[in-house]
C-alpha positions, 0 to 999 in steps of 0.5 A, a space after each residue: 500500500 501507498 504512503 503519504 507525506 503532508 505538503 500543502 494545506 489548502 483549504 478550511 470549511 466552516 462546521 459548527 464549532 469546528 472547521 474541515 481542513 484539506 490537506 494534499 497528501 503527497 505520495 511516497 512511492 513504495 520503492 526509491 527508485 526511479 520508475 519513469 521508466 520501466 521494463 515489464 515481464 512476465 516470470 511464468 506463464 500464470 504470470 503473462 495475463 496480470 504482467 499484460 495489465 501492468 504494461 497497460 496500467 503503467 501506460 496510463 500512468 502520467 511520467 512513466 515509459 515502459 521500454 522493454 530496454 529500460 535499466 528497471 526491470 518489473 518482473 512478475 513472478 508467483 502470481 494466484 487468481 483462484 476462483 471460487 465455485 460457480 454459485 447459483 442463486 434461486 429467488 422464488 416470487 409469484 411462482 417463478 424462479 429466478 436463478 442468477 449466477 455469482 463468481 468470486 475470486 481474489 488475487 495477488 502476485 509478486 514482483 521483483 523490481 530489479 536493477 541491472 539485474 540486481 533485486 532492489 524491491 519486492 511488492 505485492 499487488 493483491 485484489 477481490 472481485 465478484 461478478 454476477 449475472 442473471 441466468 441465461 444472460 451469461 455461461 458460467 465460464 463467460 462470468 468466471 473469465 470475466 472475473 479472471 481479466 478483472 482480477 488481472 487489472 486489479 492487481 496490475 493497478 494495486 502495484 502501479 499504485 504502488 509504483 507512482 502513487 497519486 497525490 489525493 485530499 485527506 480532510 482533518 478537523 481543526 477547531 473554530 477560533 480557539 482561545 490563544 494558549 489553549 490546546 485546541 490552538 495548539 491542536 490547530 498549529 499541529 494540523 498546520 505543522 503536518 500541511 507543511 511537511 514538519 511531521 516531528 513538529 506537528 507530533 510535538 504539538 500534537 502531544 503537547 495538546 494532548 498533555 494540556 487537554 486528554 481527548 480521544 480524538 488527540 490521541 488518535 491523530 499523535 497515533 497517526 503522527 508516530 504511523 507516517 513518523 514510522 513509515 518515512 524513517 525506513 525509507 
């Protein structure tokens, strides 16, 4: 899964006694290398359909290139899409039965992200998908493929997400003119801290509000402080 880095606040909304607070989260890629341009194999046979997806998914990714002669190699190996039996559905309304079919089916798969042939990273993409039709109007085995090519893209697009995260909006609460000194301001310079980057300063204040002022909602936020703290100290 993607990490995210705090840039930028852009945004308040009144609510109340309290304000909604946008902020643009910046993506942390899951790998340091550079993935502008990348090249896509497939490890096995079972492997070829998810690996097609990914050349497909990476192609629709704004700054990357795949080029099958690219110094980063993306191979895609151990990969699993079992599908659950076949299940059919009988709904009995004004002496009719109505059948439908359903198909579920998971995903995963590993890939190895090499450099000059050296391993430099391992992901794993991982999806769900269930599809269900009614009776007549799908074969089974038309409904299972179906399932089949979802899961592909599914997995495909769990690793390119992986790959070259997106930017998105994360909204925090902040309070609604707060008294100077009290914690809910210091709550508010911990949110604006985070907006701009600064995660060991808004985790100071964050605890400092804390300290001053005990809340649920306080210590849920210094918990996810030390989370994104965790996460960006290992990279």
């Amino acid at each position: 899964m993607p990490r995210w880095l705090p840039l930028l606040l852009i945004a308040t909304a009144s609510l109340g006694c309290s304000h909604r607070v946008e902020v643009v989260m910046q993506p942390m890629p899951a790998v340091s290398l550079d993935v502008s341009r990348v090249a896509v194999v497939s490890g096995t046979r079972a492997c070829r359909d998810i690996a097609d997806a990914l050349v497909t998914a990476l192609n629709d990714t704004p700054g990357v290139t795949v080029d099958p002669r690219a110094e980063v190699q993306l191979e895609v190996i151990e990969c699993e899409h079992p599908l659950m039996p076949v299940q059919v559905d009988v709904e009995l309304g004004n002496g009719n039965d109505q059948r439908r079919m359903s198909v579920e089916g998971s995903a995963h798969a590993l890939l190895v992200v090499r450099r000059d042939g050296r391993a430099e990273a391992h992901l794993i993409g991982a999806t769900r998908r269930h599809a269900r039709g009614a009776w007549g109007d799908h074969d089974a085995l038309a409904l299972s493929r179906a399932v089949e090519h979802d899961l592909a893209s599914g997995v495909a697009a769990d690793l390119a997400e992986q790959l070259r995260p997106v930017p998105k909006l994360v909204e925090r609460r902040v309070y609604g003119n707060p008294v100077p000194g009290t914690a809910q301001e210091t709550f508010n310079l911990a949110v604006l801290a985070e907006a701009h980057g600064d995660l060991h300063e808004a985790r100071r204040l964050a605890s400092a509000s804390y300290d001053a002022h005990p809340t649920a909602r306080t210590e849920a936020y210094v918990a996810q402080l030390d989370a994104m703290i965790a996460r960006t100290s290992t990279e």
